[in-house]
C-alpha positions in Angstrom: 0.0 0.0 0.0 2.7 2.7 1.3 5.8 1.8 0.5 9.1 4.4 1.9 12.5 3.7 0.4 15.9 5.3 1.0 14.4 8.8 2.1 17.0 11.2 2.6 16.0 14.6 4.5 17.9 17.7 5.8 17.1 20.4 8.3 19.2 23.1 6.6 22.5 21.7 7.0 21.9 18.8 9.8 21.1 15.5 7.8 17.9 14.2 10.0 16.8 11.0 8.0 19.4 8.6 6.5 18.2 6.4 3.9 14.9 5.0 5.8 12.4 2.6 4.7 8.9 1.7 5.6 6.4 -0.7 4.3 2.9 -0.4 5.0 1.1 -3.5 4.8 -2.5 -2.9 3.7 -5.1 -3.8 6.3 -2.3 -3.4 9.3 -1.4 -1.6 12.2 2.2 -0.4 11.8 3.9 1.5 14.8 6.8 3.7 14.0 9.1 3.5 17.0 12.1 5.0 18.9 13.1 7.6 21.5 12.2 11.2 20.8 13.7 13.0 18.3 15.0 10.0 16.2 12.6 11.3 13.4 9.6 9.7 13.8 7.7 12.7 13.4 9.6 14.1 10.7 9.1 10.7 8.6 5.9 11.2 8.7 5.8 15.1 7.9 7.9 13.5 4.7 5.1 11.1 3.7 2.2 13.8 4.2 3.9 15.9 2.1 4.4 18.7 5.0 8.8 18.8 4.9 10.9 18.4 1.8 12.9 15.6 0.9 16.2 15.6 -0.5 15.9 11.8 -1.8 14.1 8.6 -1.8 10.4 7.6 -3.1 7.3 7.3 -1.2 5.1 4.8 -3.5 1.7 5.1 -2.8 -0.9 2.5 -3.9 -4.5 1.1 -4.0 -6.7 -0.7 -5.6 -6.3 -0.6 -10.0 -5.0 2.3 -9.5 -1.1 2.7 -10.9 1.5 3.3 -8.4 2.3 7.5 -7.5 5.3 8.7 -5.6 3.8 10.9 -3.4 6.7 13.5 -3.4 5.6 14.3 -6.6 1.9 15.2 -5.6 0.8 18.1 -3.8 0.1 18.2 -0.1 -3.7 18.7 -0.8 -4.0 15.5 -2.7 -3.5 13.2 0.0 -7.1 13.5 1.4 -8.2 12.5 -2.1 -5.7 9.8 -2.5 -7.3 8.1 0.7 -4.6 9.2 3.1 -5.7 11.0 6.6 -3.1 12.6 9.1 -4.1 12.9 13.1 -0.7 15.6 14.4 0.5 15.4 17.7 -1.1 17.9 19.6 -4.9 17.3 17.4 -4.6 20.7 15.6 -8.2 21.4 15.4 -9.8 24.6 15.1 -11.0 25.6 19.0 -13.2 28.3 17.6 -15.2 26.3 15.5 -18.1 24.0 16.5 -17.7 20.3 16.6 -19.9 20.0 13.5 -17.9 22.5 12.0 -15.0 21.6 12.1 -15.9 18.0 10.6 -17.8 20.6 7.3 -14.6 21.9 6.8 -12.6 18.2 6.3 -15.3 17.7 4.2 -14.4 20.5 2.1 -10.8 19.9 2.4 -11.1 16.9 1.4 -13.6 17.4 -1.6 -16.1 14.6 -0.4 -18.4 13.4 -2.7 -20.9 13.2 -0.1 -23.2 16.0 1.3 -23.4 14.4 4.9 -20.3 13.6 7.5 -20.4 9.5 6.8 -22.0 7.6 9.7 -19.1 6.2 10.8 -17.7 8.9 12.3 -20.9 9.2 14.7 -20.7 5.5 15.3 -17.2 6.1 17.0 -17.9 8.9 18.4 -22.0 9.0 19.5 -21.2 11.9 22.2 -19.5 14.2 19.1 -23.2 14.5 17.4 -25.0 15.1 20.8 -22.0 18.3 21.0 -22.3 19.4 17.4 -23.1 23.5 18.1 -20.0 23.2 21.1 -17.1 25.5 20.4 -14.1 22.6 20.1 -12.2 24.6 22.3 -14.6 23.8 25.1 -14.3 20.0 24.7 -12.3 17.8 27.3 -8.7 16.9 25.9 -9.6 13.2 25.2 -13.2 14.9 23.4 -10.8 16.9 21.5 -8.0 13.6 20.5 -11.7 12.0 19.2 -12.9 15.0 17.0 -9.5 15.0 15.6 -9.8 11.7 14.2 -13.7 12.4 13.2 -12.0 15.0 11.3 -9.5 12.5 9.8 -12.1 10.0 9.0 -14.4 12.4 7.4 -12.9 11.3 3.8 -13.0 7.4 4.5 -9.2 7.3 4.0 -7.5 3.8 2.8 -4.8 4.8 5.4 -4.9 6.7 8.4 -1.8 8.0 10.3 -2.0 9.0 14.1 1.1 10.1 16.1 1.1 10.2 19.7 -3.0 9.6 20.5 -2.2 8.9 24.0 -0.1 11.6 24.7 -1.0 12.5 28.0 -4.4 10.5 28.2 -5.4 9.0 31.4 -5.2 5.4 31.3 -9.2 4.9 30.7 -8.9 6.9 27.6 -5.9 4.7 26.3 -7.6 1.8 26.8 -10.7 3.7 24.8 -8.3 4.8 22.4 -6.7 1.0 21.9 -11.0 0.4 21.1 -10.8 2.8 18.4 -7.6 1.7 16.5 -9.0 -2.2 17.2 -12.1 -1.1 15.8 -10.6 1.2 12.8 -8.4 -1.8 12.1 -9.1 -4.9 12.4 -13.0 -4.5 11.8 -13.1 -1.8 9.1 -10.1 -2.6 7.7 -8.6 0.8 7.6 -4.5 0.6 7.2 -3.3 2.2 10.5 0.8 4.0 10.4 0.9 4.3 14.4 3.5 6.8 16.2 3.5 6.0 19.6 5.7 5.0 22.9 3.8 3.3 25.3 4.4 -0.6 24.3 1.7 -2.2 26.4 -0.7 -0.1 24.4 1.6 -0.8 21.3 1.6 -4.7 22.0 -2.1 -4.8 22.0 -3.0 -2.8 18.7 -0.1 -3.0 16.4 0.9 -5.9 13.9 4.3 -4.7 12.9 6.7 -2.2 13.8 9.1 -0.1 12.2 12.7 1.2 14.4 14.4 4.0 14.2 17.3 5.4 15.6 19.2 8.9 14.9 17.6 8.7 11.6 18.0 5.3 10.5 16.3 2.1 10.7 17.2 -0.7 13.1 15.0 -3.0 12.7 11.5 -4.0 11.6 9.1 -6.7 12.1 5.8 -8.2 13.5 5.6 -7.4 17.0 6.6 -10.7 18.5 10.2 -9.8 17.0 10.1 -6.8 19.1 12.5 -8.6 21.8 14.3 -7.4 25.0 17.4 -6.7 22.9 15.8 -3.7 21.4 13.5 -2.1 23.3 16.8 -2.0 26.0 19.1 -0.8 23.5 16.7 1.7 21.3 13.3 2.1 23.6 14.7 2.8 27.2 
């Protein structure tokens, strides 16, 4: 489905990724992994379109549809190509209603549809009872949820969240882990996970992706996420 090979990127002169690769299985979860600042974040700002990249392909693909290297496309086209993007830190508007907020990913993303697809209601019943509430009045888990209503607005193939538990209380990672489970494994939607908490990644992730000052480590299904590395790389 997504398929990263031998990105090179620079902040100014400071080389941040080294020749880093990531597959993207379709239909799994995926967590990108490794202390902060190994450039987790900034991979992902290189897939979305959001930093430049000096080399490498990022080969996107569904369906029929003939392979695209996404560093050619525009950062509005990911929406329409099926790809959604949760930041860390939710990034919603806080003077907008809930309901209006999810009418503007509907613009943004050029749905074909006139309504906000009942799937985003079906996660998240308490957003439509708080449709006319300014966003910036919502709790800070309310707020994590309306930012992936927002995200799932343009029923994307592939939906990448980084950091959804930061700073949740452990309820509301468990009822986060419900979400992704759900997202996932029952609607099939192909999940690119940034996150650090490993019980919470053991339970929703199928594969993980390594990285360390820039570079890959090591990469695997989650049972070959051994002692070894999360000592040398996680700690």
């Amino acid at each position: 489905m997504l398929s990263v090979k031998a990105v090179n990127q620079f902040y100014g002169p400071t080389h941040t990724l080294w020749d880093v690769n990531l597959e993207l299985p379709r239909g799994k979860c995926t967590c990108l992994l490794g202390r902060a600042g190994v450039g987790k974040t900034t991979l992902v700002n290189c897939i979305m379109g959001h930093l430049p990249v000096k080399s490498g392909t990022v080969i996107w693909q569904t369906g029929d549809r003939p392979p695209q290297n996404l560093l050619q496309q525009p950062v509005e086209s990911r929406a329409a190509l099926g790809i959604s993007y949760v930041p860390q830190g939710r990034q919603i508007f806080s003077q907008l209603s809930v309901e209006e907020n999810l009418h503007v990913a509907m613009m943004a993303a050029q749905h074909q549809h006139r309504q906000i697809p009942t799937l985003v209601f079906d996660l998240f019943p308490a957003l439509h009872d708080m449709g006319s509430r300014r966003a910036g009045e919502l709790s800070a888990f309310q707020q994590q949820q309306l930012a992936i209503a927002r995200a799932l607005v343009p029923e994307p193939e592939l939906l990448i969240l980084d950091e959804p538990t930061d700073g949740s209380a452990p309820e509301m990672v468990a009822e986060m882990g419900n979400i992704i489970h759900r997202l996932n494994r029952d609607l099939g939607v192909t999940v690119l996970l940034v996150e650090h908490q490993l019980p919470f990644i053991r339970r929703v992730a199928d594969r993980f992706c390594l990285l360390d000052r820039g570079r890959n480590v090591a990469e695997g299904t989650l049972d070959q996420l051994d002692d070894r590395l999360i000592s040398d790389y996680l700690m």
